[in-house]
C-alpha angles and dihedrals in degrees: 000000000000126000100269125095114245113218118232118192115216114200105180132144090213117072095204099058092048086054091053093048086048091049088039093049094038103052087063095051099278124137101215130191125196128208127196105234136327102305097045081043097054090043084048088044087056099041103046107030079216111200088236147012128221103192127185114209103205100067118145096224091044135344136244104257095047083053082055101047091041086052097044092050098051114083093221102051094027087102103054117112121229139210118199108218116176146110091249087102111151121141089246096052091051084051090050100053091029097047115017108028093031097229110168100247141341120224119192111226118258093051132153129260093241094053092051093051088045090053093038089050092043102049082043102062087028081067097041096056086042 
């Protein structure tokens, strides 16, 4: 990885799990930002350009999935990878974000840390040769 920090958006209800991702992704070199539901999460997407989203589906302002339409359909935000992360883990909603709305990759709360930094490292330089 270069030296620069590549910026990771947290958008997550739930401030302690945006404070484990934080402790999880910067342990390993990332610079991570948290925002407190879908609206603070699509100002923070806009502002920052951030390298890659973690986005959580189940948020009480807007949900996850509307966060993810409203990205994908903006020309400034439509290249930035996502990661689902939620407890919302049914096979048919994997199928669903993996499948049917093309997010980059799903993770089932509760998840290790080691699977969070592989997904994070593979969508990364998934996205660098693309």
């Amino acid at each position: 990885m270069n030296s620069l920090k590549r910026l990771i958006l947290c958008i997550e209800d739930e401030p302690d799990m945006i404070d484990l991702l934080r402790i999880i992704l910067e342990s390993k070199g990332f610079e991570v930002e948290g925002a407190a539901g879908g609206e603070e999460g699509l100002q923070k997407l806009r502002q920052a350009k951030p390298d890659l989203v973690l986005l959580d589906l189940m948020m009480p302002d807007i949900d996850g999935w509307e966060v993810y339409q409203q990205m994908k359909s903006d020309e400034a935000t439509r290249n930035i990878p996502v990661i689902i992360v939620t407890a919302k883990a049914q096979n048919v909603d994997k199928v669903l974000g993996l499948q049917i709305a093309k997010v980059d990759d799903y993770i089932a709360k509760p998840f290790s840390p080691e699977e969070l930094l592989h997904s994070v490292e593979t969508v990364l330089e998934r996205q660098r040769r693309a």
